[in-house]
C-alpha positions as CSV (number, residue, x, y, z in Angstrom):
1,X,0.0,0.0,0.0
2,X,2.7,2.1,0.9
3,X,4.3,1.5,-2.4
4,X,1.7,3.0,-4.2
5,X,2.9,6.8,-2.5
6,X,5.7,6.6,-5.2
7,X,3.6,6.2,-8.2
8,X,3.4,9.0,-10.2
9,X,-0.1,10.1,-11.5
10,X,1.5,10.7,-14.9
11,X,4.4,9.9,-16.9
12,X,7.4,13.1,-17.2
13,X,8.5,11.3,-20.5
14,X,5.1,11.4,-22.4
15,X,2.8,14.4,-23.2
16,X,0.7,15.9,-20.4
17,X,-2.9,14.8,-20.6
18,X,-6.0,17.1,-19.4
19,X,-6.2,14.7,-17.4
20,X,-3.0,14.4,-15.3
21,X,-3.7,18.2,-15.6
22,X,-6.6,18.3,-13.5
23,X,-6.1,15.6,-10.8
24,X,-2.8,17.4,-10.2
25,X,-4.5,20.7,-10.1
26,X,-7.2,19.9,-8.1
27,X,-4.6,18.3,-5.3
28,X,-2.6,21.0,-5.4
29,X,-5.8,23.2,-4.8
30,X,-6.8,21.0,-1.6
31,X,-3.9,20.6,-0.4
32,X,-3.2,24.2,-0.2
33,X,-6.7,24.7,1.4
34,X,-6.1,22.5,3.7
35,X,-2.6,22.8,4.8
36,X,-3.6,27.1,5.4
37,X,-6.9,25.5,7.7
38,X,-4.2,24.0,9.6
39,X,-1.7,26.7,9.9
40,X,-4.9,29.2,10.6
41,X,-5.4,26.6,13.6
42,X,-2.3,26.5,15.2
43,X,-1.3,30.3,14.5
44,X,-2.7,33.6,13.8
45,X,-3.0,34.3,10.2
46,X,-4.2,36.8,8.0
47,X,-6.5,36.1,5.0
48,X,-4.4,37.2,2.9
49,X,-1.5,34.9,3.8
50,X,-4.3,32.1,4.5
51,X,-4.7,32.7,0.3
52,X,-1.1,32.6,-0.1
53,X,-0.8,29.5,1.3
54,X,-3.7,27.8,-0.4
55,X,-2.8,28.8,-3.8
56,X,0.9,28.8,-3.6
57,X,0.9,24.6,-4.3
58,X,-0.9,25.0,-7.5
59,X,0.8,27.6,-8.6
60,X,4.3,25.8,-8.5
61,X,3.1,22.5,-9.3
62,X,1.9,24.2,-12.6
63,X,5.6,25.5,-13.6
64,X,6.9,21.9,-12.4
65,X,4.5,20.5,-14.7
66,X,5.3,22.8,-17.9
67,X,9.3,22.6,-17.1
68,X,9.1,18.8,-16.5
69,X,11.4,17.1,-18.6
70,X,12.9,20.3,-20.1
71,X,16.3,21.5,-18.6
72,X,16.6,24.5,-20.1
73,X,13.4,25.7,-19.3
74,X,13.9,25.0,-15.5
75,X,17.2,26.6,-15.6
76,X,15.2,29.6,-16.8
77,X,12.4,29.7,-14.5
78,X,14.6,29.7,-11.9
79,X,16.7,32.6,-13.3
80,X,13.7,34.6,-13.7
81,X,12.2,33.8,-10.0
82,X,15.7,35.0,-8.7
83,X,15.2,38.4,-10.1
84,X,11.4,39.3,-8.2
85,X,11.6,41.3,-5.5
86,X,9.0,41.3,-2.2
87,X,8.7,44.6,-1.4
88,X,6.4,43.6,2.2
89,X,6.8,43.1,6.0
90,X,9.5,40.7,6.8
91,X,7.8,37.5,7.9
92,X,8.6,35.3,11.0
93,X,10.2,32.0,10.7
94,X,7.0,30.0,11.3
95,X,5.7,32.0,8.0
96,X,8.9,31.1,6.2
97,X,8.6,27.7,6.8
98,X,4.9,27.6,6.3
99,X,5.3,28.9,2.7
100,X,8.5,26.4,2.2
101,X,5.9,23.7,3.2
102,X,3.4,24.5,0.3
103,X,6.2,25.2,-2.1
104,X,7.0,21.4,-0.9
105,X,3.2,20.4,-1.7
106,X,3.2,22.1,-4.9
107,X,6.2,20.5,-6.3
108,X,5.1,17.5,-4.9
109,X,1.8,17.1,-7.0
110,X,3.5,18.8,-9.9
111,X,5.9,15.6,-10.1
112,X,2.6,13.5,-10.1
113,X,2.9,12.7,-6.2
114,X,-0.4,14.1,-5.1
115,X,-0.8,10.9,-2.4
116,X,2.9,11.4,-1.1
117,X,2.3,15.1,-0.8
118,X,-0.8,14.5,1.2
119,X,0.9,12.0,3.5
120,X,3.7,14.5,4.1
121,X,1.3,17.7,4.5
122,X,-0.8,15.3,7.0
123,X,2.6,14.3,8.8
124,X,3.7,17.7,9.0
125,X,0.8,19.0,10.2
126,X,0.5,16.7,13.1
127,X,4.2,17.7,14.3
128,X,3.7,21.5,13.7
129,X,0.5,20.9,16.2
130,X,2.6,18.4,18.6
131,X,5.4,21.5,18.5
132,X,2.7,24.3,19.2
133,X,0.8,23.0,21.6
134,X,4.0,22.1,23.8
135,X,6.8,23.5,25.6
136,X,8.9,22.4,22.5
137,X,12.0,24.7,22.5
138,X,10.9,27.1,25.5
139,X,14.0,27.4,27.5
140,X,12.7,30.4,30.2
141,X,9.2,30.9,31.0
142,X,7.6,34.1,29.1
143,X,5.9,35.6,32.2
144,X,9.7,36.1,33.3
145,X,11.5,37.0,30.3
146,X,11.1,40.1,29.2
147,X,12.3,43.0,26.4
148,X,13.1,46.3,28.2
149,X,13.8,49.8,26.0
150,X,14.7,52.7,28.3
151,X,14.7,56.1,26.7
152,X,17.0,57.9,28.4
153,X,19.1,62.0,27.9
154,X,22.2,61.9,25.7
155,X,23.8,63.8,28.4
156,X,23.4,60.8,31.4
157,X,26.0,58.2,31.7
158,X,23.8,54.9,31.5
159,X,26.3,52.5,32.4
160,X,26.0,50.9,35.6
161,X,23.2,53.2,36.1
162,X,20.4,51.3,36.5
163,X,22.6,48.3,38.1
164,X,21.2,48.5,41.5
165,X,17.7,48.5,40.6
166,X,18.3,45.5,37.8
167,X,19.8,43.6,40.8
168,X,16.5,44.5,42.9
169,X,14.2,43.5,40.3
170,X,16.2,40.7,37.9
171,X,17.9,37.8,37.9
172,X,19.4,38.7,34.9
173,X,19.6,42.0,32.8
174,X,22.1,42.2,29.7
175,X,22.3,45.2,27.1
176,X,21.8,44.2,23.8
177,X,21.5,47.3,21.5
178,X,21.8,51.1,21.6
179,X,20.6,53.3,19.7
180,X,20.0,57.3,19.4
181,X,17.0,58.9,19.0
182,X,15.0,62.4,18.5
183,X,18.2,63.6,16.4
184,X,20.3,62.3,18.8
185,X,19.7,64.3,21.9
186,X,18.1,61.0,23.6
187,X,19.2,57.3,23.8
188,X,17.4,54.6,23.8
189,X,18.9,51.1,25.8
190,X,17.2,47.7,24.6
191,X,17.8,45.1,27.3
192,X,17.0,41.2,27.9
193,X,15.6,41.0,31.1
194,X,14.7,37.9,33.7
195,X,12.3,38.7,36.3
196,X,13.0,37.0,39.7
197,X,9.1,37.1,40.1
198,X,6.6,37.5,37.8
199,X,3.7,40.6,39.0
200,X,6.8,43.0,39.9
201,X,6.4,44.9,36.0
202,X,5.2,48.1,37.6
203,X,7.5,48.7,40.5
204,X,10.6,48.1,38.7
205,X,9.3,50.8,35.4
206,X,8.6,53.1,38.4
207,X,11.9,53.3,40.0
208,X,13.6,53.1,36.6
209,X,11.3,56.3,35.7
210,X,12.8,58.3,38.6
211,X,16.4,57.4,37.3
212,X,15.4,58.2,33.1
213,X,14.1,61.7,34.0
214,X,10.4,59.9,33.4
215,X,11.4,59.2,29.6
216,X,9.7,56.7,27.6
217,X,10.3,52.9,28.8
218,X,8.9,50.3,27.1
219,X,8.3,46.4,28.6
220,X,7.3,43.7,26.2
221,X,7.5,39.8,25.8
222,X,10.9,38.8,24.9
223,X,10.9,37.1,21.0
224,X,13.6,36.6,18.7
225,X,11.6,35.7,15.5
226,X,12.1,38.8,14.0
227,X,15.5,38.9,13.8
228,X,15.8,35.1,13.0
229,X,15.4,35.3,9.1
């Protein structure tokens, strides 16, 4: 039964049929649909990407299908897919690899593999739910680790100078970037904080308000999937 994943719906050396055409088409289609259900279900999505992903399989199985067999051509598919340009929001990395996945559906059915791609959407679909719904990967808790931006005057020396209050407050506090601001007549410190107990938020932006000159500070959830890809 297993065998029969690896039998092509069509034959690459003979003339594509209307056929071939449609089955592969139409698997491409539901497989799309149903690979951007499943992402929609695990993850936040817009509709717009939720399209993206349900049409993006067809789309590329229908270039696999008219280079198939043809070197040249996919040689120049692929030069003229290097040249387009995304001019849009950079994605996260689960977005990245949710539009490598229906690339990898697409060129699946478009090599007349409709039941292997379906096996490995279903397959990946069960571990990208396994992964979501676990503590997969979470090293720290996120009710402790934090992202901290202090705004503070170019004139004050902030080295060290919020050390006693980071000591109070933290378990750990590192500074990762700065960067000037307001044409360069205030800086603004990003940090990677650990609270030593979760609730404290407000007391710790409090005392670091009396120190900034009560400058903007800004406390969010710590994430590095922006800066991944």
């Amino acid at each position: 039964m297993l065998d029969n994943l690896f039998v092509p719906v069509y034959n690459t050396e003979e003339a594509l049929t209307a056929s071939a055409f449609l089955i592969v088409l139409a698997s491409a289609l539901a497989l799309g649909a149903l690979h951007a259900l499943l992402y929609g279900f695990n993850n936040r999505s817009s509709k717009s990407f939720a399209v993206t992903l349900a049409t993006l399989p067809a789309i590329v199985s229908v270039v696999i299908l008219m280079v198939s067999g043809s070197i040249g051509a996919g040689v120049a598919v692929a030069g003229t897919f290097s040249l387009v340009r995304f001019r849009s929001a950079p994605g996260t990395a689960r977005e990245i690899t949710a539009v490598f996945t229906s690339m990898a559906l697409g060129l699946a059915c478009g090599m007349g593999y409709p039941a292997l791609a379906f096996v490995f959407g279903l397959l990946l679909a069960l571990a990208d739910t396994l992964y979501a719904h676990s503590a997969f990967g979470e090293s720290r808790s996120a009710d402790t680790c934090k992202s901290l931006q202090i705004t503070v005057p170019e004139s004050l020396e902030y080295s060290g100078v919020f050390n006693d209050i980071f000591e109070h407050y933290t378990s750990e506090a590192r500074l990762v970037r700065v960067k000037t601001t307001n044409l360069g007549s205030l800086n603004r410190l990003s940090y990677e904080i650990t609270l030593k107990r979760p609730g404290t938020e407000k007391a710790m932006i409090d005392e670091l308000r009396c120190r900034n000159g009560n400058l903007e500070i800004s406390l969010g959830e710590q994430t590095t999937e922006s800066n991944e890809l």
